[in-house]
N, C-alpha and C positions, 0 to 999 in steps of 0.2 A: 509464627507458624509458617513454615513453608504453601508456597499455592500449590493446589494441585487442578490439572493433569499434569503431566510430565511429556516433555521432548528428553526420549535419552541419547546422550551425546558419549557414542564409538571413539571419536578421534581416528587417531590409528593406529584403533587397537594391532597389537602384532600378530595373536590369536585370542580364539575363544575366551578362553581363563583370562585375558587381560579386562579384558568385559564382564568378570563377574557381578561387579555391583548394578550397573544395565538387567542383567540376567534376573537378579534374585527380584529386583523390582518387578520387573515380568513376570515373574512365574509367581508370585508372593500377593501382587496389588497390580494385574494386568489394566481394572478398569482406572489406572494413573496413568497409563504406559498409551499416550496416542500414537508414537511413533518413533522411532529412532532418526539423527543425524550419522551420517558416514561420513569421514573425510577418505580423500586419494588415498591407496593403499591399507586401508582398515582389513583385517583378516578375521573379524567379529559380524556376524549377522545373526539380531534375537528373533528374526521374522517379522518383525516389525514395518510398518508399512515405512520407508526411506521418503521424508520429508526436510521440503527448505524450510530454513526459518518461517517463511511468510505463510505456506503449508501449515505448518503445525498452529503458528497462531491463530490462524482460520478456524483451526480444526479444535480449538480451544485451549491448547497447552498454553501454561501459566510462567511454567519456571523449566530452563534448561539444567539439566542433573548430569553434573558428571559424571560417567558410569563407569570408569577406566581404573582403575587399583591398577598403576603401575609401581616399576619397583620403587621407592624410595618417596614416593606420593608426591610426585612434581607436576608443574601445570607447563606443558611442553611450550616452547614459543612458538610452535607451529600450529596451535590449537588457538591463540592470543585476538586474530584476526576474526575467526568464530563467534569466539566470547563476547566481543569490541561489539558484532553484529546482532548478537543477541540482545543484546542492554540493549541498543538502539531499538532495537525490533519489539521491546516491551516483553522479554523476560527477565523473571530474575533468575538469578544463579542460584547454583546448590551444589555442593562439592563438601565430599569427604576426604581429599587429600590431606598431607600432613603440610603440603604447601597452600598456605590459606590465600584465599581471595581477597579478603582483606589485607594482605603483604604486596598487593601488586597493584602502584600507584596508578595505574592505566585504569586498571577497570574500577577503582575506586570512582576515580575522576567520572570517570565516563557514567556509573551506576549516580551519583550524585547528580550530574546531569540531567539522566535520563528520569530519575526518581523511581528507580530499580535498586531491587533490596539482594544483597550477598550474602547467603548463608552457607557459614562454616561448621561443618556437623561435625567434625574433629576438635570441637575446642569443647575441655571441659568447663564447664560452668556452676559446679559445684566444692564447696569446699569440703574435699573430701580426708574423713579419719584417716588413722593410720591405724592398721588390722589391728585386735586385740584378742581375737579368735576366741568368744565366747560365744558357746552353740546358741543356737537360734533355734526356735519353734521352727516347724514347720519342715517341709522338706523339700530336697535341690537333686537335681539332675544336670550332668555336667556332659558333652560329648568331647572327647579327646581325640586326635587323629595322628597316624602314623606321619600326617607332613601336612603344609597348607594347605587350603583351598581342596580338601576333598570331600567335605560337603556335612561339615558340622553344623552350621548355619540350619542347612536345608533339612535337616536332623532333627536341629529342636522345635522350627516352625510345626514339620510336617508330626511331632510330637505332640504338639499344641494343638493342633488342629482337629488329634482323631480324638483329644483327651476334651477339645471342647464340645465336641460332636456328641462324645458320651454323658456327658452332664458333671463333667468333673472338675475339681478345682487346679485351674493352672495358668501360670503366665510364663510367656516367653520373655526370655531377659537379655533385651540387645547388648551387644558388647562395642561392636564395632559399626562401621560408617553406612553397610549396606542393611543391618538388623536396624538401624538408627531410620533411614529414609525408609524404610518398610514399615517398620510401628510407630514411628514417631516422638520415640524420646528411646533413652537408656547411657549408658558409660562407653564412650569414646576412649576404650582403655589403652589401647598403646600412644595415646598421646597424653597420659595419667603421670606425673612426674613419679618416679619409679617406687621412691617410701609409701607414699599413697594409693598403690597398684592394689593391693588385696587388701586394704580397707573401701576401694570404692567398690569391690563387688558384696562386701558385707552388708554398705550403705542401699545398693542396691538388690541385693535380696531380706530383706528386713523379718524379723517375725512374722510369723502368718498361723493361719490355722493348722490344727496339727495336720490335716489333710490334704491340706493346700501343696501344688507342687510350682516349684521355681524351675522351669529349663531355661538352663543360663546357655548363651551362643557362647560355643569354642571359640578361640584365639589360636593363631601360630600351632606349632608341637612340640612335644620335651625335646622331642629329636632331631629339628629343626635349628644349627648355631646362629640361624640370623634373627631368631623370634622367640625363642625358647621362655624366654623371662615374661612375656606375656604369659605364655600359656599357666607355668609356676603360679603367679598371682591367682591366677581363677582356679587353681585345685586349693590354696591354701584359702584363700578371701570365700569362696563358694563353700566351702566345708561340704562336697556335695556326699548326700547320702546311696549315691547310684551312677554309673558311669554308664557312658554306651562308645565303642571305642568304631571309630571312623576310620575307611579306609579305601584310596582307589587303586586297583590292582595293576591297572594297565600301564604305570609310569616305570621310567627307566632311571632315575633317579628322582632329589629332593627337588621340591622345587624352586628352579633359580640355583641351584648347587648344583653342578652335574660331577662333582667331586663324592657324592655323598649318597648312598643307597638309603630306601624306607627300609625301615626295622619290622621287623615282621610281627604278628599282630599278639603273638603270646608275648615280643618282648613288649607292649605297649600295654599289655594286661599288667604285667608285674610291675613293670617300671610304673606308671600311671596310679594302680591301685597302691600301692607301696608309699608313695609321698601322699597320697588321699586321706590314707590311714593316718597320715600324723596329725590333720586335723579333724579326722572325724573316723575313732579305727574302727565305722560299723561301716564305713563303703562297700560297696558293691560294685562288682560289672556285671549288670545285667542282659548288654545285647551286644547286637556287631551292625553297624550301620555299612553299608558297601554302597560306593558310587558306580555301579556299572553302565554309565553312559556311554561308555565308548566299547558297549559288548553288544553283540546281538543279545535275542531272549532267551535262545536256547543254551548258551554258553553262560550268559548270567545264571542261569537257573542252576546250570550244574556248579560253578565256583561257589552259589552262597550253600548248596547244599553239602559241598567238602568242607566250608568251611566252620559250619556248623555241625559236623561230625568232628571235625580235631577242634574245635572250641568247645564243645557242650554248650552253646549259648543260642538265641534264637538270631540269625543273620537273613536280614532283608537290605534292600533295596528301597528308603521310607518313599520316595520321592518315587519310584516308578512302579510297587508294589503296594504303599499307604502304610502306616506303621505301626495299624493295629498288636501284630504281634511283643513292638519294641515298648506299647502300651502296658501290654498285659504281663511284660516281664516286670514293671515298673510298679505295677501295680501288688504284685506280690511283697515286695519290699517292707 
């Protein structure tokens, strides 16, 4: 088990979004979150009180968590010196990169030393099937988005949350590294060897009661060429019976592609519900999730309310509205 509190470690980040895994820990499990690390030129701040090493251990944090989803999940060597200080300083480490802590003889050496523990939340550790797509009891909710990182995650938490407030039956189903340090287990699926992609979301969403709801966390987007085969795996593996399709308006392209425009949100309905239907053809879309972080209130208001008149579907904002509405659409299912 990982310790908690948490020191989350910025690096330097370039912006905000490179910090999202820092973020979701914050707003998801703040009483982990003692404090963030900054290094020189970080363009991320979660508001978090800016602590040294020596600070936060005072302050009780247990394990430095890398909070940075850069591109290609690499552990920068500019960060190397940090790390080296942490072990010493009596945390352990926590990283969901695709570059493990375990692969880098320094901090091996040094955690050994110090008798400080590296955990790699990217590594699966189950032997998982390969899909055979035989429906399953129970029922799945899946969030799809027009491109990464616009807030499918934040989607099914804040899904979970108004459904456990109601007395309903539901679990959120981590997918990836930041759903993983949030609840504390699930499928590290883009590090899933690819045949075994959509059996490990079968293996994790299992039979259930017929009432029972699974909100599995989005991956990547169909329309996404650097991610796309994630996202694939969780429409087939999830068989879900409900979608809620994610989207943040204010971007000028994909993300990390500036080659590449987002699709717009009916072609996400079709395209999205259309390969759903081959593993389960009673899907649905039943909502529109919008990130409008980067809108005031008054212009968010009017975007979800256009875009809930040309969608016919109920369009909120879970995360800065609550998502009662995207509940009750769910519930009708």
């Amino acid at each position: 088990m990982i310790r908690t509190p948490y020191l989350l470690f910025l690096g330097d980040a370039p912006d905000p979004l490179a910090a999202k895994v820092a973020q979701g820990i914050k707003d998801w499990r703040p009483e982990n979150a003692v404090g963030q690390f900054r290094m020189e030129g970080c363009q991320a701040d979660l508001g978090l009180t800016d602590m040294t090493l020596a600070e936060a251990r005072a302050a009780g944090a247990e394990t430095l968590v890398i909070g940075v989803a850069n591109r290609g999940g690499v552990i920068s060597p500019a960060w190397k010196k940090v790390l080296v200080a942490a072990l010493e300083e009596g945390f352990d480490l926590a990283s969901g990169l695709h570059n493990l802590l375990r692969d880098e003889p320094d901090l091996v050496a040094v955690a050994e030393a110090c008798g400080r523990t590296l955990h790699d939340v990217r590594v699966p550790d189950v032997a998982y099937p390969i899909a055979n797509g035989v429906k399953r009891t129970g029922k799945r909710c899946l969030a799809v988005g027009t491109d990464c990182s616009v807030g499918k995650m934040y989607t099914a938490l804040a899904m979970d949350k108004e459904m456990q407030a109601r007395g309903l039956k539901s679990t959120f189903r981590a997918t990836g590294q930041t759903g993983i340090l949030i609840t504390g287990g699930g499928v590290p699926l883009d590090a899933v060897i690819a045949d075994f992609m959509a059996g490990s979301i079968e293996w994790l969403t299992p039979d259930n009661d017929a009432d029972h709801w699974d909100l599995i966390e989005g991956q990547g987007s169909l329309f996404h060429v650097s991610y796309s085969g994630v996202t694939m795996a969780l429409v087939h593996g999830g068989q879900p019976d409900a979608l809620i399709l994610c989207h943040e308006p204010t971007r000028n392209h994909m993300r990390g592609l500036p080659g590449y425009d987002l699709p717009s949100l009916e072609t996400l309905r079709d395209t999205a519900l259309a390969l759903a239907k081959v593993a389960n053809p009673a899907c649905q879309v039943v909502g529109i999730s919008v990130n409008t972080q980067h809108m005031d209130e008054e212009t968010a208001i009017a975007y979800l309310a256009e875009v809930e008149e040309d969608m016919g579907l109920p369009a909120v904002d879970p995360f800065r509205q609550g998502a009662a509405r995207l509940v009750d659409a769910l519930e009708q299912v």
